[in-house]
FIKOLZA-1660 file (N, C-alpha, C; in steps of 0.1 Angstrom, whole numbers, plus 5000, padded with zeros to 4 digits):
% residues 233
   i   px   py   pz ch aa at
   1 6424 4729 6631  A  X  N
   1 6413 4724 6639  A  X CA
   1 6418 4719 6653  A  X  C
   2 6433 4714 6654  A  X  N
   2 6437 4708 6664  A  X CA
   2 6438 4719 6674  A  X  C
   3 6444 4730 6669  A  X  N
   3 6443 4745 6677  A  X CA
   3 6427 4745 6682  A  X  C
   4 6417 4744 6677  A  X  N
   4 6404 4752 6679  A  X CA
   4 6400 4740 6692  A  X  C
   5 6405 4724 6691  A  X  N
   5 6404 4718 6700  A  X CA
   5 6405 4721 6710  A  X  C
   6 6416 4722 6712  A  X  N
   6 6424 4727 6728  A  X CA
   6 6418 4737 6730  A  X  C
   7 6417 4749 6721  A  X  N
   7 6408 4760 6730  A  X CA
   7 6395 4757 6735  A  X  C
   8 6391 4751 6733  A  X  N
   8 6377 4747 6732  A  X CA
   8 6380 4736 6748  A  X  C
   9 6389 4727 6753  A  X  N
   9 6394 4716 6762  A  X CA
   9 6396 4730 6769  A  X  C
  10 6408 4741 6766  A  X  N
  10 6411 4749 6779  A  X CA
  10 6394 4757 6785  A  X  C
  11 6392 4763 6780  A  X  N
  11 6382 4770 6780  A  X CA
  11 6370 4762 6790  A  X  C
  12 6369 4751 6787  A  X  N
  12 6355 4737 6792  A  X CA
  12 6363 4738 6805  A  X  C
  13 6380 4735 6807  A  X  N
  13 6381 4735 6817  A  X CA
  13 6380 4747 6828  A  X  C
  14 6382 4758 6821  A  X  N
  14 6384 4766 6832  A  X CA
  14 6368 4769 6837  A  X  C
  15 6361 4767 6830  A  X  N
  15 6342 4766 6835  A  X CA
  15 6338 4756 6845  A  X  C
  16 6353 4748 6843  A  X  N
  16 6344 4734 6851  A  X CA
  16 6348 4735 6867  A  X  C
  17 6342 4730 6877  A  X  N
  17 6334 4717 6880  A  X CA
  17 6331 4719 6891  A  X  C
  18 6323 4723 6902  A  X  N
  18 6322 4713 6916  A  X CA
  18 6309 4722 6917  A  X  C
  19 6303 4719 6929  A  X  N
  19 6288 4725 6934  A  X CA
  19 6288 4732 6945  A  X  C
  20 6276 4736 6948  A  X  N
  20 6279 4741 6964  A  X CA
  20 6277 4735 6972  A  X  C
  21 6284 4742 6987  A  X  N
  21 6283 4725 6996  A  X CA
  21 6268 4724 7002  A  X  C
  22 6257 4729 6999  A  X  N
  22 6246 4721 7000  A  X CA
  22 6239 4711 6994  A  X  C
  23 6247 4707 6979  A  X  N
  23 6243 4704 6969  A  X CA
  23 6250 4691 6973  A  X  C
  24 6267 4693 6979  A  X  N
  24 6277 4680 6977  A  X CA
  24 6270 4673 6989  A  X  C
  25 6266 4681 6998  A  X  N
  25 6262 4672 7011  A  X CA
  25 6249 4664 7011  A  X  C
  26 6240 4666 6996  A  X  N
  26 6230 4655 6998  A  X CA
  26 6234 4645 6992  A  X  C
  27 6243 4648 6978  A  X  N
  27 6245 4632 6968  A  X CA
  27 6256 4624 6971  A  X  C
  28 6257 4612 6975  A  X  N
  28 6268 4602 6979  A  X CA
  28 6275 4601 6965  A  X  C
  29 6283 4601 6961  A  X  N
  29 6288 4595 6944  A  X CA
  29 6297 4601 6941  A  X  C
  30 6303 4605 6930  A  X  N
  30 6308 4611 6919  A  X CA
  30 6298 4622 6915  A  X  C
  31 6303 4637 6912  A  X  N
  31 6296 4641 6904  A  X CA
  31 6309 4654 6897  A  X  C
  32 6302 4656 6883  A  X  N
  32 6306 4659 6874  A  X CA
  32 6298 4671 6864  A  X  C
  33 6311 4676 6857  A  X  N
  33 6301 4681 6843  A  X CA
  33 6307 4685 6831  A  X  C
  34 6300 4685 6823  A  X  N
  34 6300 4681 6808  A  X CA
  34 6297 4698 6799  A  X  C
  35 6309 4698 6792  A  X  N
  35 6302 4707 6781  A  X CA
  35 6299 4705 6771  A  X  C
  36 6286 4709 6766  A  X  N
  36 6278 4699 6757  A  X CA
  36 6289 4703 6742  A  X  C
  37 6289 4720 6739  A  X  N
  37 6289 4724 6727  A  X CA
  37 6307 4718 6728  A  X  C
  38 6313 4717 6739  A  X  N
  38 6331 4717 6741  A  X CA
  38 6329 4700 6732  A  X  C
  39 6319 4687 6739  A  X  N
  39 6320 4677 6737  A  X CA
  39 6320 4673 6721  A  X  C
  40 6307 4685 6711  A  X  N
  40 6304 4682 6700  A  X CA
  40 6314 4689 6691  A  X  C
  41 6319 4698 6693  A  X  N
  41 6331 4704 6688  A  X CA
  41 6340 4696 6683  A  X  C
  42 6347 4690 6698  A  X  N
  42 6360 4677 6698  A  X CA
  42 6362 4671 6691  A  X  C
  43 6350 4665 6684  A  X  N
  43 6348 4648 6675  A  X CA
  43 6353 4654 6666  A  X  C
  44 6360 4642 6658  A  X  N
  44 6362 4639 6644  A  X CA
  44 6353 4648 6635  A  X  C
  45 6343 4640 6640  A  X  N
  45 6329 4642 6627  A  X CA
  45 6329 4658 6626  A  X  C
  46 6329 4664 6637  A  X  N
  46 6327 4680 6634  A  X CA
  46 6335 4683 6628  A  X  C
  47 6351 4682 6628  A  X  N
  47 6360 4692 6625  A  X CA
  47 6355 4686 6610  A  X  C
  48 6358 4671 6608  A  X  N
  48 6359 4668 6594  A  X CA
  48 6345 4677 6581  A  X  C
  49 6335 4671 6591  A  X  N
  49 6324 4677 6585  A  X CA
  49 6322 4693 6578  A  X  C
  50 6327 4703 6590  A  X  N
  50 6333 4714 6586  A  X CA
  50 6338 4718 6570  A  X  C
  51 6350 4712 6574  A  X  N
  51 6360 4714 6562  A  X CA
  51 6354 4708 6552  A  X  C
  52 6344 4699 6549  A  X  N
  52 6336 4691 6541  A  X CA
  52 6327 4701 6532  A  X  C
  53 6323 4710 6541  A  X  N
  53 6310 4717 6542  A  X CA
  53 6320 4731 6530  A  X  C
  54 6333 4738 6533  A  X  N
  54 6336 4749 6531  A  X CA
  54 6347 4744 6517  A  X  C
  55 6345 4731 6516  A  X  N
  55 6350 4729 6505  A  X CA
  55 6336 4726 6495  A  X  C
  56 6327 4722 6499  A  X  N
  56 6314 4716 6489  A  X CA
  56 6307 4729 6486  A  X  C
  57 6307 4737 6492  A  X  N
  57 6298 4748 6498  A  X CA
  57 6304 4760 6494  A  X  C
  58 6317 4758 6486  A  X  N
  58 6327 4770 6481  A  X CA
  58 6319 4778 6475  A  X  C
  59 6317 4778 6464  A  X  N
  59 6308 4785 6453  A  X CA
  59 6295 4794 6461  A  X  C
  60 6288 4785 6470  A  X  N
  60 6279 4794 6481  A  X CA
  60 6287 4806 6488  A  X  C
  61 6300 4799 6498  A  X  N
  61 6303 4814 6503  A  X CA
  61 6315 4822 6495  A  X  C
  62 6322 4818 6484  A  X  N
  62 6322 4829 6475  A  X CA
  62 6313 4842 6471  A  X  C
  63 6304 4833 6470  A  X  N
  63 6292 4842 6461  A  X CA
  63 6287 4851 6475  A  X  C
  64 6288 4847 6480  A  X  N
  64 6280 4853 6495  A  X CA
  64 6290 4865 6503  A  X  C
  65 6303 4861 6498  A  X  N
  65 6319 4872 6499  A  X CA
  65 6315 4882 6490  A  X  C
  66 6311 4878 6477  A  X  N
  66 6313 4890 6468  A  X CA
  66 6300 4897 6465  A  X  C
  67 6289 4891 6468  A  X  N
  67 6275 4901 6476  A  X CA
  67 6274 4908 6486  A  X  C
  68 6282 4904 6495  A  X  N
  68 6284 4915 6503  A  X CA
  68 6291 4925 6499  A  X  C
  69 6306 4920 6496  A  X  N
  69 6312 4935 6492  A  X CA
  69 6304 4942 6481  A  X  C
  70 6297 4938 6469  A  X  N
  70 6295 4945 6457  A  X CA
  70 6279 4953 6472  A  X  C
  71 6274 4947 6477  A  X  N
  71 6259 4956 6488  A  X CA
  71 6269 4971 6495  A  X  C
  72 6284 4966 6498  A  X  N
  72 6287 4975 6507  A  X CA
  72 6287 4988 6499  A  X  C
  73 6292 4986 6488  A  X  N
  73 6293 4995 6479  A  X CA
  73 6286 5000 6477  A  X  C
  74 6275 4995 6478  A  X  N
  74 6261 5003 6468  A  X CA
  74 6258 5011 6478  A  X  C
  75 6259 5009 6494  A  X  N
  75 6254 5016 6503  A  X CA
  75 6263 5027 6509  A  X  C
  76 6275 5024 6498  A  X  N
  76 6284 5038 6499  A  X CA
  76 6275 5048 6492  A  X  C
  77 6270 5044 6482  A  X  N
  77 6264 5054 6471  A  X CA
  77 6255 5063 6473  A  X  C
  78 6247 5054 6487  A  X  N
  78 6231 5057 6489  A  X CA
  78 6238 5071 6500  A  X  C
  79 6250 5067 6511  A  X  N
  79 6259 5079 6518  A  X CA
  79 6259 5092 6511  A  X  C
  80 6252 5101 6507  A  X  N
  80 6249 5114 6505  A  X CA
  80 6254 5123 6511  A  X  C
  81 6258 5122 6526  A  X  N
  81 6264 5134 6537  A  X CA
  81 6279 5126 6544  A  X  C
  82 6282 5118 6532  A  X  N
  82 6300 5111 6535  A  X CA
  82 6301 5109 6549  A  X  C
  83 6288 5105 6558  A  X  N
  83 6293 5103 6573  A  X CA
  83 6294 5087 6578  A  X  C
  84 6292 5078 6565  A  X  N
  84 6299 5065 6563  A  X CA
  84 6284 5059 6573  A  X  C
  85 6272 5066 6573  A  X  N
  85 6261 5056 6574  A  X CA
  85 6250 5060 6568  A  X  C
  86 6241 5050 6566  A  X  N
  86 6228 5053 6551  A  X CA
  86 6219 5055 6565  A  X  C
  87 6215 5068 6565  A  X  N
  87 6206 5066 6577  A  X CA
  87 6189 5067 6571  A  X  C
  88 6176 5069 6577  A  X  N
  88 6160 5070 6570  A  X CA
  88 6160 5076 6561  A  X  C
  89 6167 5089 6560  A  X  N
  89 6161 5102 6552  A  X CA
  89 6170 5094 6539  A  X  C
  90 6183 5091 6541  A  X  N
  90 6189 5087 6526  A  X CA
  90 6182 5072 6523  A  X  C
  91 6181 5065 6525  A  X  N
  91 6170 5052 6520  A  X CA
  91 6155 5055 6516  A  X  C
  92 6153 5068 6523  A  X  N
  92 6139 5071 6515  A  X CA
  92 6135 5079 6505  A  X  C
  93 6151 5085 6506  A  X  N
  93 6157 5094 6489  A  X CA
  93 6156 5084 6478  A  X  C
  94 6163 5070 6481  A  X  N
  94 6167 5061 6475  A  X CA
  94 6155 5048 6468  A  X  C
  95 6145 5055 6477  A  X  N
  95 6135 5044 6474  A  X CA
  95 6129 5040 6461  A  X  C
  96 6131 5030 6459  A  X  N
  96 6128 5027 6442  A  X CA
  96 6138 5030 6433  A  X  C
  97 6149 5032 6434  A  X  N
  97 6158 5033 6428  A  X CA
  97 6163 5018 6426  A  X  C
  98 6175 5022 6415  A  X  N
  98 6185 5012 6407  A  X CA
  98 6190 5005 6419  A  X  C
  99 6194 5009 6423  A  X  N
  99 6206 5005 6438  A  X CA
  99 6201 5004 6448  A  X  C
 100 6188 5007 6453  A  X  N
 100 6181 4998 6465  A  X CA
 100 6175 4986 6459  A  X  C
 101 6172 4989 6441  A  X  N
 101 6165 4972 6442  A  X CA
 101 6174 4964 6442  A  X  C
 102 6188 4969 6434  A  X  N
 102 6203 4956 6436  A  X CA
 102 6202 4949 6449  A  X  C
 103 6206 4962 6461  A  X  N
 103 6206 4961 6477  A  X CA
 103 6193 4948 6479  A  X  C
 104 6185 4952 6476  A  X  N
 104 6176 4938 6479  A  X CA
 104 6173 4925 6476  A  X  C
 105 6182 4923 6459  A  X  N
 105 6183 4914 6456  A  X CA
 105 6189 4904 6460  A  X  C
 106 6202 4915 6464  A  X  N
 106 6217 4909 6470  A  X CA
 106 6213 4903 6484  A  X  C
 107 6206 4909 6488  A  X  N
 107 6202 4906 6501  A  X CA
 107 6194 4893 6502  A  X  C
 108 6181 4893 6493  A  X  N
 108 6175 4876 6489  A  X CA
 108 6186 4865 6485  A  X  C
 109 6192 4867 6473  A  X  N
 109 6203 4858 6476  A  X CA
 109 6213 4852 6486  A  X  C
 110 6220 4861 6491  A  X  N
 110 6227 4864 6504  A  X CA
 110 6220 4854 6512  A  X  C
 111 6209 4854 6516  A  X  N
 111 6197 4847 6525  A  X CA
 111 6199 4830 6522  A  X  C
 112 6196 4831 6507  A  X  N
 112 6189 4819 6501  A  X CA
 112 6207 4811 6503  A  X  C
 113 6216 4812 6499  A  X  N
 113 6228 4810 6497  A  X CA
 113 6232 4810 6514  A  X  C
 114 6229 4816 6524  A  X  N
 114 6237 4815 6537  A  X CA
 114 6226 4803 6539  A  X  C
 115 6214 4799 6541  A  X  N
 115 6202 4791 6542  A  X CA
 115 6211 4777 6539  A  X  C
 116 6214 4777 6529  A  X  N
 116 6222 4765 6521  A  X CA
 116 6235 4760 6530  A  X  C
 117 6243 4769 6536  A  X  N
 117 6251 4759 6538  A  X CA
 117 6247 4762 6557  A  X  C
 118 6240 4767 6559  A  X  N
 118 6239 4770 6572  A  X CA
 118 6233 4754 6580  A  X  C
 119 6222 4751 6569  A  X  N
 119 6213 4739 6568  A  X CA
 119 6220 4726 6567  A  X  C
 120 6235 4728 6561  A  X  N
 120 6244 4716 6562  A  X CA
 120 6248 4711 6574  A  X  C
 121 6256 4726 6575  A  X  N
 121 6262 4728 6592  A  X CA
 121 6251 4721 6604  A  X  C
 122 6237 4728 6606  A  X  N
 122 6233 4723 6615  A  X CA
 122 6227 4705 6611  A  X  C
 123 6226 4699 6601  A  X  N
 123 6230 4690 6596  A  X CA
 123 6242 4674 6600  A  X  C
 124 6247 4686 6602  A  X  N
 124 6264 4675 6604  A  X CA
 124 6263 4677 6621  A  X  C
 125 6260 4687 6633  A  X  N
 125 6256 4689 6640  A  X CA
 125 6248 4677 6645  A  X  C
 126 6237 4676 6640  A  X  N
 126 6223 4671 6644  A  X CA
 126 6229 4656 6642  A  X  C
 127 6237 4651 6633  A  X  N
 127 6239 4633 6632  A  X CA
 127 6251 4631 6646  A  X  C
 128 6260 4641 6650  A  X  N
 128 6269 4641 6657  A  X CA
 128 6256 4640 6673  A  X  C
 129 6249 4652 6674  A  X  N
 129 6240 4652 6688  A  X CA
 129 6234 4640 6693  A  X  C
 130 6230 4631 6680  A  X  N
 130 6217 4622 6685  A  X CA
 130 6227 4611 6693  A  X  C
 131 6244 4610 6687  A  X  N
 131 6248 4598 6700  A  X CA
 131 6252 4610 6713  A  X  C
 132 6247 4619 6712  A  X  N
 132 6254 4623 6720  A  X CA
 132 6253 4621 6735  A  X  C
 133 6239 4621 6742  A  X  N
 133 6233 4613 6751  A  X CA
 133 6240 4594 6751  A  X  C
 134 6238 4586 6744  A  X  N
 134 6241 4575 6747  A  X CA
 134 6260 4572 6753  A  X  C
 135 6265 4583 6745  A  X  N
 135 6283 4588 6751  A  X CA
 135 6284 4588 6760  A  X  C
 136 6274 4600 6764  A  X  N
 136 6272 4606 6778  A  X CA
 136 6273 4593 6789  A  X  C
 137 6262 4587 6786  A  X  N
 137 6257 4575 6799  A  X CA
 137 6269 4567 6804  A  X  C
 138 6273 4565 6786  A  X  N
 138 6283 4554 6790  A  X CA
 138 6298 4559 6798  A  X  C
 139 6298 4573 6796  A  X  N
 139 6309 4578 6808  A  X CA
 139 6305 4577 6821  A  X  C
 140 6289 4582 6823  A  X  N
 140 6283 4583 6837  A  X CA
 140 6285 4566 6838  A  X  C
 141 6282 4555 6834  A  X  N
 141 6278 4544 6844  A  X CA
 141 6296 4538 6845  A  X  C
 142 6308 4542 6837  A  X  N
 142 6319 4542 6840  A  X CA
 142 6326 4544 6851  A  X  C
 143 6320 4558 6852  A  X  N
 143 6333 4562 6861  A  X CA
 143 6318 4565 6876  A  X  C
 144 6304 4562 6868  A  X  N
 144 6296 4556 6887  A  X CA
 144 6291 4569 6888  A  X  C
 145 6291 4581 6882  A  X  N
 145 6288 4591 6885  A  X CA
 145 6272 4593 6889  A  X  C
 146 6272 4602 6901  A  X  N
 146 6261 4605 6902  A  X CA
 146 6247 4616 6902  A  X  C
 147 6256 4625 6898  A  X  N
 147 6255 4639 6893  A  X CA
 147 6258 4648 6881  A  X  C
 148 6255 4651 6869  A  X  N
 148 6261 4662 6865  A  X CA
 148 6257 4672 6864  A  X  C
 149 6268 4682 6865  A  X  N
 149 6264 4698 6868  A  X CA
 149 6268 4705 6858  A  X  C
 150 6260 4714 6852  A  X  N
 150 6263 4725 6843  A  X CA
 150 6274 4733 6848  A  X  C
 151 6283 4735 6841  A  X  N
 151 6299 4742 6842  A  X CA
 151 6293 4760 6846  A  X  C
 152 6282 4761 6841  A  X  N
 152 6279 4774 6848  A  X CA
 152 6273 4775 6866  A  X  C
 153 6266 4765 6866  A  X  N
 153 6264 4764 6879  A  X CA
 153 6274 4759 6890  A  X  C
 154 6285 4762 6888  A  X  N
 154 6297 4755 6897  A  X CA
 154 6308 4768 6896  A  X  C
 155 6314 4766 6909  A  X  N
 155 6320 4775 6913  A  X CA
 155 6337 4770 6911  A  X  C
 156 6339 4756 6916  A  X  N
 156 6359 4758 6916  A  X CA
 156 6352 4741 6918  A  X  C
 157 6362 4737 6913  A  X  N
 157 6365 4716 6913  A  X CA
 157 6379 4713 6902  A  X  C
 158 6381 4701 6905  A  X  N
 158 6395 4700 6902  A  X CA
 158 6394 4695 6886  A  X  C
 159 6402 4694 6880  A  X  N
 159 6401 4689 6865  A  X CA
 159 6391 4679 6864  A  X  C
 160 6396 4668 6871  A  X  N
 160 6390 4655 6869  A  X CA
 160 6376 4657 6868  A  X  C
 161 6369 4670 6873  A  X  N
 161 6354 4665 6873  A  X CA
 161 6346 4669 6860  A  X  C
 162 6355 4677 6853  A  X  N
 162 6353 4676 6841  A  X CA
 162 6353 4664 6828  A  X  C
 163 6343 4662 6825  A  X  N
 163 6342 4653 6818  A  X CA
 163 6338 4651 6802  A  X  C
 164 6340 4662 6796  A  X  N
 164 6338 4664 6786  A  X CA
 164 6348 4659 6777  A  X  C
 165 6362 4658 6778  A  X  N
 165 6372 4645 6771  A  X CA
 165 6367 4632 6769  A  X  C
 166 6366 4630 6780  A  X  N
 166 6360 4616 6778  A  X CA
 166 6347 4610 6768  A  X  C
 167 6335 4620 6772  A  X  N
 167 6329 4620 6764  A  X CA
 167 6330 4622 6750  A  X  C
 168 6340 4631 6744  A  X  N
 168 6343 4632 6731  A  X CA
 168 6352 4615 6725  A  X  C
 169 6358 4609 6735  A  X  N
 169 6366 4599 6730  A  X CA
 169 6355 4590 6727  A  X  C
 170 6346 4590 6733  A  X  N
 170 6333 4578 6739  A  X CA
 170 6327 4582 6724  A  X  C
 171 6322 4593 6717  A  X  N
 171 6312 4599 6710  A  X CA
 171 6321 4600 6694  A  X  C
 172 6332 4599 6698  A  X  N
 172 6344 4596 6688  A  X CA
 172 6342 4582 6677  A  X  C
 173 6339 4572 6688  A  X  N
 173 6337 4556 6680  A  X CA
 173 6324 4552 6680  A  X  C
 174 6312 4561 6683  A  X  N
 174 6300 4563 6679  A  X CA
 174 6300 4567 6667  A  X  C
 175 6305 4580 6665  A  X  N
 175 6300 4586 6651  A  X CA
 175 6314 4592 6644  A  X  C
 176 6319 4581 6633  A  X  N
 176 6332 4584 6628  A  X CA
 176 6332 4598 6616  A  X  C
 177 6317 4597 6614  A  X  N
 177 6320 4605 6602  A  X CA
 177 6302 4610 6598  A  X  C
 178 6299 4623 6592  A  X  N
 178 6285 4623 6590  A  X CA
 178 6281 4624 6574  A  X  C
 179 6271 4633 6575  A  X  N
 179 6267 4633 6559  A  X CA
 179 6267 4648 6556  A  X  C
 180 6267 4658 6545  A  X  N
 180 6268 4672 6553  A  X CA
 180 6255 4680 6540  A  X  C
 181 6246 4668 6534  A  X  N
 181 6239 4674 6525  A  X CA
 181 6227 4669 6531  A  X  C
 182 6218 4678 6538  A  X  N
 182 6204 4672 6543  A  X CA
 182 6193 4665 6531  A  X  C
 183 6185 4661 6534  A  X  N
 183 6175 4651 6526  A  X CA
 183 6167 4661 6523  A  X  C
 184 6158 4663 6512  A  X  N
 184 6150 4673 6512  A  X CA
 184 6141 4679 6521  A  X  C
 185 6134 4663 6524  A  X  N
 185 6121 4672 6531  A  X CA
 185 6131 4668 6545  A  X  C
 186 6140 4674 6550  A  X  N
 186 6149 4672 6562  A  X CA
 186 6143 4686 6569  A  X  C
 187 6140 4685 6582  A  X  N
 187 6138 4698 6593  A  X CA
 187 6145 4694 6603  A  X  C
 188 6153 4707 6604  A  X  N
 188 6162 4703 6618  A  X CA
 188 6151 4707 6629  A  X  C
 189 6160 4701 6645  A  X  N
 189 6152 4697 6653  A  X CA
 189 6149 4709 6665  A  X  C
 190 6150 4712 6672  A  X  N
 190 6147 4723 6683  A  X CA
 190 6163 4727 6687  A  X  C
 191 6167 4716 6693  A  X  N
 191 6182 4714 6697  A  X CA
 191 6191 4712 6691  A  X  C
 192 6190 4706 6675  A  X  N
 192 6198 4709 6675  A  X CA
 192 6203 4726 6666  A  X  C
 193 6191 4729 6664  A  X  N
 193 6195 4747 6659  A  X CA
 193 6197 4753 6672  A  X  C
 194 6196 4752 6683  A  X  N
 194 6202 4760 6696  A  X CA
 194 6215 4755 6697  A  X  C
 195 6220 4744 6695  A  X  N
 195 6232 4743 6698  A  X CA
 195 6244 4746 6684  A  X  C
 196 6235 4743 6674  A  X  N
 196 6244 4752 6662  A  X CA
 196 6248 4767 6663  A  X  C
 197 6235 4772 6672  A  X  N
 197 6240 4789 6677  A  X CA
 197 6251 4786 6684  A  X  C
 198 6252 4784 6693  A  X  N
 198 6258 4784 6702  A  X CA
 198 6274 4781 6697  A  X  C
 199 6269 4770 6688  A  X  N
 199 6287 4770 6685  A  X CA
 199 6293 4777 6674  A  X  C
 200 6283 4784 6670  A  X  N
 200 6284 4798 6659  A  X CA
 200 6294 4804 6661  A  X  C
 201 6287 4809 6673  A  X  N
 201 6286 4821 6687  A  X CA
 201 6304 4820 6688  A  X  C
 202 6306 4805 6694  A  X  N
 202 6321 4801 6697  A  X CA
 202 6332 4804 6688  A  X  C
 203 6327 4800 6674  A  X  N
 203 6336 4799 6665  A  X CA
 203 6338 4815 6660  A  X  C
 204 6329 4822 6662  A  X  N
 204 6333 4836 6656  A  X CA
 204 6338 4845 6667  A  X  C
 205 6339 4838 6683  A  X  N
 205 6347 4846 6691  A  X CA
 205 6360 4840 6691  A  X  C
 206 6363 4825 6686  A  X  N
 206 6374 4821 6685  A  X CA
 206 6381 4831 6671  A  X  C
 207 6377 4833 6662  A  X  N
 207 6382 4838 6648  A  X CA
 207 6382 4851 6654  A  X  C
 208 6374 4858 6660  A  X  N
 208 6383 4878 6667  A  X CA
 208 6393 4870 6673  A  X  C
 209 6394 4866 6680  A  X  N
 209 6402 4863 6691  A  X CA
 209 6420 4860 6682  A  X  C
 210 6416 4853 6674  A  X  N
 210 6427 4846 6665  A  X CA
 210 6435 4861 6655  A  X  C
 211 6422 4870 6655  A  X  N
 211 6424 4882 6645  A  X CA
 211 6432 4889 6655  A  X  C
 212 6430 4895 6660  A  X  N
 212 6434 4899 6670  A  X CA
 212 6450 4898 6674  A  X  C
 213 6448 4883 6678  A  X  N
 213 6464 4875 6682  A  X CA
 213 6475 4881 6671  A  X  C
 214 6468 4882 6659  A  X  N
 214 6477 4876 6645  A  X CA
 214 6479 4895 6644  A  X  C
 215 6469 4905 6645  A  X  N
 215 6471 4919 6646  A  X CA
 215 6484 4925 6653  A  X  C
 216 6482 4919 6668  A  X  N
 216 6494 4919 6678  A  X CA
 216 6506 4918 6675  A  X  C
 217 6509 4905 6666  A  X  N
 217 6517 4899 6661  A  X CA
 217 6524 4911 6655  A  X  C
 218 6518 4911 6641  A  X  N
 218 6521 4920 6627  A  X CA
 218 6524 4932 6636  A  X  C
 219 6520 4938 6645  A  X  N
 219 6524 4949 6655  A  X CA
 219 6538 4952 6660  A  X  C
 220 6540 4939 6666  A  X  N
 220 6547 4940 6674  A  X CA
 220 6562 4938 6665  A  X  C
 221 6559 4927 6654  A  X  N
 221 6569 4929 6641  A  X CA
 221 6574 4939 6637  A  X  C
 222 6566 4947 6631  A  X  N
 222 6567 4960 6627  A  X CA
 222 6576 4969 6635  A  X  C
 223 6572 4969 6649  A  X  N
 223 6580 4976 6658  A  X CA
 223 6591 4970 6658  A  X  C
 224 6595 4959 6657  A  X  N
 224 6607 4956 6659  A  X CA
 224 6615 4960 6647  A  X  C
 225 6610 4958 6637  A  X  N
 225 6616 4962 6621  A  X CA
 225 6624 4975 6624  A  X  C
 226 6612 4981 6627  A  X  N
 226 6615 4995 6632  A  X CA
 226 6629 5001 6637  A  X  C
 227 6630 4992 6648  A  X  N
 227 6646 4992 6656  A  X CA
 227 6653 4989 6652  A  X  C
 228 6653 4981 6650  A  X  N
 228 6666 4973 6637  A  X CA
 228 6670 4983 6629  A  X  C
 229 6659 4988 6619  A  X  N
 229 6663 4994 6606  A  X CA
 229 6681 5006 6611  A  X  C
 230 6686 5007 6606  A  X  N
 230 6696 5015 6604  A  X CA
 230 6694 5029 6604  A  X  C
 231 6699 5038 6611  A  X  N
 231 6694 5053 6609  A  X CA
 231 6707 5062 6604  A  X  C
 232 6701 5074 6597  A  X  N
 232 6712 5078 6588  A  X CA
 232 6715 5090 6592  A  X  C
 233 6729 5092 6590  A  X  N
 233 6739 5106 6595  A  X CA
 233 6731 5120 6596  A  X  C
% end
């Protein structure tokens, strides 16, 4: 998680910071900007919360590993012309069959079981967001600021005006730790399921990305093995 940090700090920075100069030429002050999902990432509470969730939550995404593979298979079966996709005409061969009602069951499960721990996640999310505004201020009335700009709407500014560190230290002794099992009649809120996407979104381009790295790796090993190995008379 310390790795996913920093990516998450590199990345916030290279989005960050300054305005255009019609923008700098009206506000007298400091201004700045904040990445919301980089800030809620950082904390404690998320990473811990996480790992909370994938340890409590095992038996969900087990089960949810081996419903998928046991579905993939089935929709090998339903593959009739071996071109490795179940297209209309073979699902409507299949209809009412043994193996599309499994496919469906698997699929309700699948649902009911991703629901469950998805509901944690945005959960442990939602107790981390609510300080997340009060963090916020207390950086802005710190350092006097009098602007912040969305890291998308800015073109080039220097580290400093990035302020999403700070905010994570600030939102750090707010909220040391959360809860990762919602209350029954619990409904998440507007924002905080937009911003659970969003950090979805992050975490599963950070995981290609890491696939990838680790692919390269085993690649580039290999080739060297390669060279090494000894060649014979």
């Amino acid at each position: 998680m310390k790795r996913l940090t920093k990516t998450i700090a590199v990345a916030s920075l290279a989005m960050a910071t300054t305005v255009a100069m019609p923008v700098s030429a009206q506000v007298q002050g400091n201004i700045a900007t904040v990445n919301a999902q980089g800030v809620i990432m950082g904390t404690n509470a998320f990473s811990t919360a996480y790992q909370q969730i994938n340890t409590t939550y095992k038996l969900q995404l087990d089960t949810i590993q081996q419903r998928n593979q046991e579905r993939q298979t089935l929709l090998q079966q339903l593959d009739t012309n071996n071109d490795r996709q179940v297209d209309d005409a073979e699902l409507q061969a299949a209809q009412g069959s043994a193996t599309t009602q499994r496919i469906q069951q698997i699929e309700q499960e699948v649902t009911q079981l991703n629901n469950q721990v998805q509901a944690a996640r945005v959960y442990a999310i939602e107790q981390i967001l609510i300080q997340y505004g009060p963090s916020l201020q207390e950086v802005i009335q710190q350092q006097q600021i009098q602007m912040i700009v969305s890291p998308e709407s800015v073109i080039f500014a220097p580290e400093q005006a990035n302020i999403t560190g700070q905010v994570v230290t600030v939102l750090n002794t707010k909220v040391s730790a959360v809860n990762i099992v919602p209350p029954q009649d619990w409904q998440p809120a507007r924002e905080s399921l937009a911003l659970f996407q969003q950090v979805s979104q992050i975490l599963q381009a950070l995981a290609i990305q890491q696939a990838q790295q680790q692919a390269a790796q085993q690649q580039q090993q290999a080739a060297q093995g390669n060279d090494q190995a000894p060649t014979g008379r």
